[in-house]
Each structure stands twice: as structure tokens, then as C-alpha cells.
N, C-alpha and C positions, 0 to 999 in steps of 0.2 A: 609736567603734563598733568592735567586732569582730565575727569572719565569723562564731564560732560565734552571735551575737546577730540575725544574719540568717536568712532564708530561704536553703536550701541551693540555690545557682545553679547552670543549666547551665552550662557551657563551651563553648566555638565558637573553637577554633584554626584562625585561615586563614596557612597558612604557605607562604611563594612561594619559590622558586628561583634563587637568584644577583641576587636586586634589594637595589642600595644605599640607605641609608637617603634620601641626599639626591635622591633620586627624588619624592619627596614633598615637598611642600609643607608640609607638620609640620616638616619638616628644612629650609623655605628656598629650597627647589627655585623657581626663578623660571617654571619650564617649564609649568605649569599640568595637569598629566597626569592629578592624583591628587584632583580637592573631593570625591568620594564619601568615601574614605579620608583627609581631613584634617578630614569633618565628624568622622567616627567620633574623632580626634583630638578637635576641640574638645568633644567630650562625654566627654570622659575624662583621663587621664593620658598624658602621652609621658614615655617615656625617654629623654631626649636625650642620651646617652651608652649606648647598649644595643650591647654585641660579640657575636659568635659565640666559642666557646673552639676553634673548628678552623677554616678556612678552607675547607672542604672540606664536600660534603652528607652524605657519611657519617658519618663524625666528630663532625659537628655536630649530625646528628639523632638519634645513637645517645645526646650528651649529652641534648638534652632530652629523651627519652621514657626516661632513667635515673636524668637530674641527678648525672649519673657522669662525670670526664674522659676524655677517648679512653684513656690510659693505663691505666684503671678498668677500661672499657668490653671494653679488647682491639681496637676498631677505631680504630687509627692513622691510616688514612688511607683512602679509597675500596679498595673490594674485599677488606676484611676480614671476616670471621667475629667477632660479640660474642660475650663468654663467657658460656654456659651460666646459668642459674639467676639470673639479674638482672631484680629487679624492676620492669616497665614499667608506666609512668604509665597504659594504659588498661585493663591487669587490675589494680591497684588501685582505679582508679576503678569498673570492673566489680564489686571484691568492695562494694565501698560503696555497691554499690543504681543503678550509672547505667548506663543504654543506652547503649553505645559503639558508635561509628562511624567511619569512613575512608571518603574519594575520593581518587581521585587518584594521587599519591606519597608514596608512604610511604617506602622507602627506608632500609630498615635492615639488611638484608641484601643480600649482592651479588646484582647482575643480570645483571652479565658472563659470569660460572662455565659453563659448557657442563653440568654437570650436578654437583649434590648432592646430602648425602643429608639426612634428614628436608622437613616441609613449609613449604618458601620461595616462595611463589608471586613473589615479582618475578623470579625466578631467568627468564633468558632460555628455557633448555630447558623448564621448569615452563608456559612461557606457549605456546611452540611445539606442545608436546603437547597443548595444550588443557583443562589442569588448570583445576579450580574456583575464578575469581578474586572468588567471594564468599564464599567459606567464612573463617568466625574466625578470625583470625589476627592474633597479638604482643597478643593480648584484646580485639578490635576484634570488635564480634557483629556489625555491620549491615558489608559492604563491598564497593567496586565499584574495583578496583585498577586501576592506569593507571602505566604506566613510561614513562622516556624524556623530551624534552624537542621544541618547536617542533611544528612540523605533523606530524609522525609519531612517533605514539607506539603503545608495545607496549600489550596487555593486553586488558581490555573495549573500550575506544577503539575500537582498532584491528579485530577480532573484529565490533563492530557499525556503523563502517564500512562493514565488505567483507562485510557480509550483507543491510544496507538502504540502503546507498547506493556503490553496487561501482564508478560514474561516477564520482564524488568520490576515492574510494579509491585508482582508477588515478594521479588526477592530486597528490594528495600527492608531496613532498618537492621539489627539485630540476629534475629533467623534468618537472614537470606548471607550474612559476611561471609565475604571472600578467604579472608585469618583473621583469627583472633589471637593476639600475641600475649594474653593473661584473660585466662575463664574469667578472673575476678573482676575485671572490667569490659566484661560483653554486656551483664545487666546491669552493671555499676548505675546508680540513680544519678541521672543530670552528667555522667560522663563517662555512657558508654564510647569505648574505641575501638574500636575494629577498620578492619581494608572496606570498604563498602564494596559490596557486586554490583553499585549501578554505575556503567559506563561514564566514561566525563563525559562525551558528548549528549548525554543525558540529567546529568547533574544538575541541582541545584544552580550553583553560579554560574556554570556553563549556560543556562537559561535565561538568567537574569542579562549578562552578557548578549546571549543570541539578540532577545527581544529589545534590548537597547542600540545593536548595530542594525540592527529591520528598522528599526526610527529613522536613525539616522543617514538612513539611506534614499529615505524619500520626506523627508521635514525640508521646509520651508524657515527661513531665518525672519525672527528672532526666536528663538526657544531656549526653555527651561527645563532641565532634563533630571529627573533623579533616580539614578542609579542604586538600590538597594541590596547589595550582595549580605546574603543573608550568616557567610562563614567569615570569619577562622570560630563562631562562636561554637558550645560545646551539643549537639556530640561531637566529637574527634573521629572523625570517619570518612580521609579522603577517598577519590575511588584512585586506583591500585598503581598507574604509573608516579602518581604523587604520592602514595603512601612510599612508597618506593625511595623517592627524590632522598631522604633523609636517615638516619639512623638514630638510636639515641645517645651513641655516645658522641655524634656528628653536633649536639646543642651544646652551649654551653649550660653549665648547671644554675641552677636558681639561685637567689640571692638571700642566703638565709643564716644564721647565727643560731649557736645553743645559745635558751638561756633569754634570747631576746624579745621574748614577749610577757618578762618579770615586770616591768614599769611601763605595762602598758594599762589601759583600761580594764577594767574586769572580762568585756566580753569575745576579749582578743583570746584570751586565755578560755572562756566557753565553747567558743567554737574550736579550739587547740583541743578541748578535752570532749567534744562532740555532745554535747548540754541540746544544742539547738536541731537535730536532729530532725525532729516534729513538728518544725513552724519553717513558715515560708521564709526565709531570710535571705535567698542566692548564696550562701559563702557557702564553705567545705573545705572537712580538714585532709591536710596530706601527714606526711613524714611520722609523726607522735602514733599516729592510728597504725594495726598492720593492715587497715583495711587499703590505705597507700601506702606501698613503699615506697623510697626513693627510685628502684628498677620501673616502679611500675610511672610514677613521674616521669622520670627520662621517657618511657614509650609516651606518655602525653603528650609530655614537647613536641619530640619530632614527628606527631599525626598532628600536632596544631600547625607547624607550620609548611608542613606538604599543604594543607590547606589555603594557607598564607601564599605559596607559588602559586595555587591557582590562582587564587586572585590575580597576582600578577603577572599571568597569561591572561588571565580574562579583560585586564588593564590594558592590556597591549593590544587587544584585539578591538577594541573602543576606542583607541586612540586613531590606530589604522583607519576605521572608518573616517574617524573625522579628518584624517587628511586626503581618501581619498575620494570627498566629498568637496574637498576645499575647502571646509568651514574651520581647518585648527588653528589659523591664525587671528582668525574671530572668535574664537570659543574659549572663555573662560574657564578652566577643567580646577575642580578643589577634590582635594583628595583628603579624607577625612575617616575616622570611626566615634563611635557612640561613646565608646568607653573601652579602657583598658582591662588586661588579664592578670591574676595573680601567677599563674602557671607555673606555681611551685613557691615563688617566693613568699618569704617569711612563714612558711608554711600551711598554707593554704595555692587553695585552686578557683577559678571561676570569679568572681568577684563578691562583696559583702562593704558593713559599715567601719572600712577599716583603710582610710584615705592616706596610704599609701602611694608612691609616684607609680608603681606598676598599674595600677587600676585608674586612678585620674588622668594620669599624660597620652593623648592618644595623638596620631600620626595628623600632620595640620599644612598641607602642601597649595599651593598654587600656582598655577601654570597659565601666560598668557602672551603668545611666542610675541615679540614687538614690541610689548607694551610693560613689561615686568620685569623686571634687572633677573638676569640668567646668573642661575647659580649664586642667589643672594640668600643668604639666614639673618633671617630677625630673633634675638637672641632674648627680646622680652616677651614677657606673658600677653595668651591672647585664649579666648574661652568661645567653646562654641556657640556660645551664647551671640558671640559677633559677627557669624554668617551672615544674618539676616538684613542687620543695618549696611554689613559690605555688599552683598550681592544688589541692594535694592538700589544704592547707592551707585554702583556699575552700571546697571542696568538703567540708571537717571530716572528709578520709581521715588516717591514721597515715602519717607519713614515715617511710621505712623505714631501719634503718640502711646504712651505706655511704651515704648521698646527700651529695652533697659540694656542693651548690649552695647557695643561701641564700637564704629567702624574702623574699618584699618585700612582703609582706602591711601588713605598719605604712607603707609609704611609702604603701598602696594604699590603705586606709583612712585615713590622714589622723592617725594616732599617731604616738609617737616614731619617728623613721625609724634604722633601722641599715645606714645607707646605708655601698655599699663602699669602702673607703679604695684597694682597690687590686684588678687586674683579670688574671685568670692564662690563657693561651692555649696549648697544646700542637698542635703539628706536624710531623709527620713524612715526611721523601719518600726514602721505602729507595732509590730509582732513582740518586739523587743524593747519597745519605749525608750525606744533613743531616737533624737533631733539633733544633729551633727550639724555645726557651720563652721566651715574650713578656709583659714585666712593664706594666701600662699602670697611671698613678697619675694624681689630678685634672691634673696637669703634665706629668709626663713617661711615657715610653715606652722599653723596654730588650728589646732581644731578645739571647739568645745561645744561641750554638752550640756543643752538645755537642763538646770535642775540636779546637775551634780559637780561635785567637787574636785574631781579627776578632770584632766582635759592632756592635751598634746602641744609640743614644742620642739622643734626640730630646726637644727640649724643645717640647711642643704649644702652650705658649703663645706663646711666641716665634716659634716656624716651622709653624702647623698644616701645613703642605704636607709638610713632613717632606722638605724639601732637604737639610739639612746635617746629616750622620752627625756627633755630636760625641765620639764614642767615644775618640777620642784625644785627644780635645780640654778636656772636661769637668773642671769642679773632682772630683780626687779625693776629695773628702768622698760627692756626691754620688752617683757612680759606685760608691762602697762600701755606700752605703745603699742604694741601688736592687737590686745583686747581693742585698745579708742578705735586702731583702724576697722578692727571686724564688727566695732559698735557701728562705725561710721558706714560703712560698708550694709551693715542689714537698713539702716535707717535711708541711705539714698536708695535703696532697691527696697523698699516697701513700696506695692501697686499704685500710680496714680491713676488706674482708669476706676471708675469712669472719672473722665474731666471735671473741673466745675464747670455749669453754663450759665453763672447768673449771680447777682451780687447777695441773693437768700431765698 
């Protein structure tokens, strides 16, 4: 079968916030959080090897909505400006005849900035003034924008909150918790936890949900739908039946070793001994500090993933729509996140530049009832960076040039598969003067750093936990082959836009 041989399908991207692939049950997950989202699995195809190309939500979502590396893109890392004149996946889908749509998080321009020029509506200042967060925007016609993460978030959310439920509205964030199960993490920086006091059917994802099942209850086919559930990222503050769902001796413990971050980089170990503190970096330490302890890790886990069930209630109720719409056996459904969590492991929390399979491997599913081998896993590499060329490619839209991802349409339909031999990650953290490019092959893993003599070497078969840095260690045969490829690898994704148009 091929797609052009098809009915032209909707699309239905639900894409979540810093949740690890092995949060589900698809991936193994013993925890039980996720059968909405693991039927959507057995009706389809997993990626059981699917990365993010950045670590980070900007970076990573500016790849998929370009199929461009950050490098491509211009955003490096959180609070970048993309370059100018880059073709995004829902104005091309737009010129190809589909109804395009956003909830939620979008995230592709910064929301930090106190003030820009042209129209960014996630832009913090853009939302405070009270600018229009439905108006089209990055080609998205139908949208109801939502920033931010956990129980307080900016945009429509918030806005209709504190218009029709002003009770509730007070008691969002911190001051208003239902329990706090450790003082020391109500105002923890970047990972307060607490019960939250706003109802789910007020919640965040609850919302993102609602406004995406109102779509799809009156849209017209062909549509392009993105779904932006802004949790499982941190704060950790489900509201109270799902804080509930879990306990913390109900998670398994994190995946950590004394002793194992002796041959790692230098700044595995700065952040281990809390160095970076005062600069924007996203990492943070756990275990070493008593400002976490392991007790208080355990309660993170299981409020991350009571979080993670909602999602998959709110999955489920998405899906419902589209069947009882009639459109789910038209509707291409991808289920995806940004990037993965450390959430305990190796000791650390949240994520940083430390490319780890917990924070790169994120959940990578596809579902298309008739059309999709049911309950199939593709066991080689595939990057988010490949949405863009698959979905346009479904959709029978022209890939534009510059797209530097690679489709997976033959793995999808059940032809010869041009499955990837080898997996390219770029990351940058100006704060700390590291430039990370991270080579991942069916076996091994190689990261190195622009400008110094340390770098990473991991054989996954051998060590999936990725304890023992072999960098020094390794047959130099391999170590050389690994480099040619990550040589090979930046030199074919260096930007070819703009084109040449002319012989000088």
C-alpha cells in the first residue's frame, strides 16, 4: 500500500511535555498509568527506539514543526528566535486544502521576552496585554493558546479561569494546595509538588482536551489538529483524584549507581555538587543534596505520574470523539512528547546537557485503524525530527527543501523500510559553554564536545543504564568509526537553504 493509494487522512498530533517514553506501558512500564494510550499502541505501530534531536521544548518543537535541526532552525536552545522564512508543517498543510488547528502549547517562539516585535502571542507581554490568543498563527486557523506548565498556566486558561471561576483561580499554584507532602517541596524552585486545589475538570489538560473534543465535533475533513498537553512537565501537582491514583513506594525507584558519575564529564559532577545553581541550565540535583532526598524523589515520581493518567484519560476522551464522529478510521492519531525526564535517574531531576536515554527517548506511537499493521514495533531509530516529512508525505503535501528529517512512511505502511542506521542530536547551553552532538547507532551512543578532550561512549547493549563512560576505554577501531559517522552526520545536516538559483 502507498498513501497516495489512500484516502487523504486527517492528522491528530497529541504531543505532551517532558514525559518519558517508559511511562507507558508500550515501553514496559510496569506502573499501569497509561491502557488508554497503550490501546492506541496495540492498534498501530510503536517506535521503540523514537529520540528527540534536542533535549529541550524549544529546540525540539521548532524541529518538528520544520523537520530542520536546531542548528537549521536558529533555535539552539529555549529562548531563541527561529529564522525567518521556514516552512512550517501546518501552513503547508494549510496550502493542501486542511483545517488546521492548535490547543494548548505550542511553543515555538519564546514566552520569556518582556516584549517583541511582530505577532508571538505566547510572548509573556503579548498575553498580559490581553492580545488575541485565537487569532492564526505559525498557519494554525482554528486556536485557543495555553502557556506554561502544572496548575497555572498563562493564556486562554488562565483569562477564563479568573472570569468564570475567580474561587478556583485564587487558589491555583502553591498557596491555594490541597497537601503538601514535604514543606520542603511546596516552594522548591522548578519542582514544586503538592495535591493541587483545582478541580480536574478545570485543569490544565483537562482544557487542552475539552477544546480539542469542541473541534472535533463540528470540523469538516481534512484536518490537521495539534493537540498540546502542557503535563506530565514540572510542577508535579496533579489535582487530587490522580494525586491519589499512586503512592511512592507504588514507582519503581530510579536508575542510579554510587560512584557513577566518576568518568563522566566534569559538568555531570557540577551539577551533582550544585555549581550551577545561578544560571539557567534546566538540570537539578537530587540524592547527594539533602535539599532532595530519596523519600522526597519517591513523592516526585508518583505526582509525575498521577499526571501521566491524566493524560491518559484525556487521551481517551479524544479518541472517543473521533470515533463518535466517524472520522477514526480516517485519522491519523501520533502520539508523541518533546523530550524525556530524568526523574531521579542518575541523580538528577527535570532534564540538562547530560544525553542520557531517560531524557532523549520520548514515547513515539502511531495509530491508523486499516491502514497500519496493528500491534507492530519498529525496533530501529527514528527522531522527531521525522514527523514532518511523514505527516506531509500522508497527507500527499510536497516536502519542502531544506527538510532534513526522513520519512517513515514505508516502515508505516508495511513496504520496504529505510529504517535509520544512525540517530543525530544537537545541544547547546551558551550558560555553560557546552555544544553537545550526540551520535546514537542500533548499539552504541557517542557524544562529544565542541573544544574539549573528554567526550562519551556507551555501549547500549551491554550497559543500557549507561554507567560506564568507555571513552578512554574503547577499542580504537570503534571510537574512529563512531567519530566518521557523527563527522558524516553534522556535514549532511549542515543547512542547505537557501538553495542555489543560478550558475554565479
Amino acid at each position: 500500500m502507498n498513501a497516495q493509494a489512500t484516502q487523504r487522512p486527517n492528522i491528530l498530533v497529541i504531543i505532551t511535555d517532558q514525559q518519558r517514553a517508559d511511562t507507558l506501558g508500550a515501553y514496559s512500564s510496569p506502573v499501569g498509568a497509561t491502557p488508554n494510550i497503550d490501546r492506541l499502541a496495540a492498534d498501530g505501530i510503536t517506535f521503540a527506539r523514537g529520540y528527540c534531536n534536542n533535549p529541550l521544548s524549544m529546540p525540539s518543537r521548532a524541529s518538528i514543526l520544520t523537520g530542520r535541526y536546531p542548528s537549521a532552525t536558529g533555535v539552539r536552545t529555549n529562548g531563541c528566535v527561529a529564522r525567518e522564512g521556514q516552512p512550517l508543517l501546518p501552513e503547508l498543510l494549510a496550502r493542501a486544502g486542511y483545517h488546521t488547528a492548535a490547543f494548548g502549547k505550542i511553543h515555538y517562539h519564546p514566552f520569556g521576552a518582556e516584549e517583541v516585535a511582530g505577532y508571538w502571542p505566547e510572548n509573556r507581554y503579548f498575553v498580559a496585554s490581553g492580545g488575541d490568543l485565537t487569532k492564526p498563527y505559525l498557519g494554525f486557523e482554528t486556536i485557543a493558546l495555553a502557556c506554561g506548565h502544572g496548575d497555572v498556566i498563562t493564556g486562554l486558561h488562565e483569562r477564563e479561569m479568573k472570569e468564570h471561576h475567580p474561587e478556583v483561580y485564587e487558589r491555583r499554584g502553591p498557596s491555594g494546595a490541597l497537601f503538601v507532602p514535604d514543606p520542603m517541596l511546596l516552594h522548591a524552585a522548578k519542582i514544586n509538588t503538592y495535591k493541587t486545589s483545582v478541580p480536574v475538570e478545570l485543569y490544565p489538560t483537562t482544557w487542552v482536551a475539552d477544546n480539542t473534543v469542541r473541534f472535533l465535533e463540528r470540523v469538516e475533513e481534512p484536518f490537521f489538529l495539534w493537540c498540546g498537553i502542557p503535563d506530565p512537565h514540572h510542577p508535579f501537582n496533579p489535582p487530587a483524584q490522580y494525586w491519589d491514583l499512586f503512592k511512592p513506594g507504588d514507582i519503581p525507584p530510579p536508575v542510579r549507581r554510587d560512584g557513577e558519575l566518576e568518568d563522566k564529564p566534569p559538568h555531570f559532577r557540577g551539577f551533582a555538587q550544585g555549581r550551577y545553581s545561578n544560571l539557567d541550565t534546566d538540570g537539578f540535583l537530587l540524592g547527594r543534596d539533602p535539599y532532595l532526598t530519596e523519600e522526597r524523589v519517591d513523592i516526585i515520581r508518583a505526582a509525575y505520574y498521577g499526571m501521566v493518567a491524566l493524560i491518559d484519560d484525556s487521551v481517551a476522551r479524544i479518541i472517543q470523539a473521533l470515533e463518535r464522529r466517524g472520522l477514526r478510521e480516517n485519522t491519523v492519531v501520533v502520539f508523541v512528547s518533546d523530550h524525556g525526564e530524568f526523574l531521579g535517574d542518575h541523580g538528577f531531576v527535570l532534564k540538562g546537557p547530560m544525553h542520557y536515554e531517560s531524557v532523549l527517548r520520548v514515547p513515539y506511537l502511531w495509530s491508523w485503524p486499516g491502514h497500519l499493521a496493528s500491534g507492530h514495533t519498529v525496533e530501529g531509530l527514528a527522531g522527531l525530527i521525522d514527523l514532518f516529512p511523514t505527516i506531509l508525505e500522508l497527507a500527499g503535501a510536497p516536502v519542502p527543501d531544506g527538510t532534513q528529517g526522513k520519512t517513515l512512511v514505508p516502515e508505516l505502511l508495511g513496504g520496504p523500510g529505510r529504517e535509520r542506521q544512525r540517530l543525530y542530536i544537537e545541544n547547546d547551553v551558551p550558560t555553560l559553554g557546552l555544544r553537545l552532538r550526540t551520535l546514537v547507532t542500533d548499539r552504541w551512543k557517542l557524544t562529544w564536545y565542541a573544544d574539549q578532550e573528554y567526550g562519551e561512549i556507551y555501549d547500549l547493549q551491554e550497559d543500557p543504564h549507561e554507567f560506564v563512560n568507555l571513552w578512554d576505554h574503547v577499542d580504537t577501531a570503534v571510537k574512529h568509526e563512531l567519530v566518521s559517522m557523527l563527522l558524516d552526520e553534522m556535514a549532511i545536516n549542515q543547512d542547505t537553504l537557501p538553495p542555489k538559483i543560478s550558475h554565479a
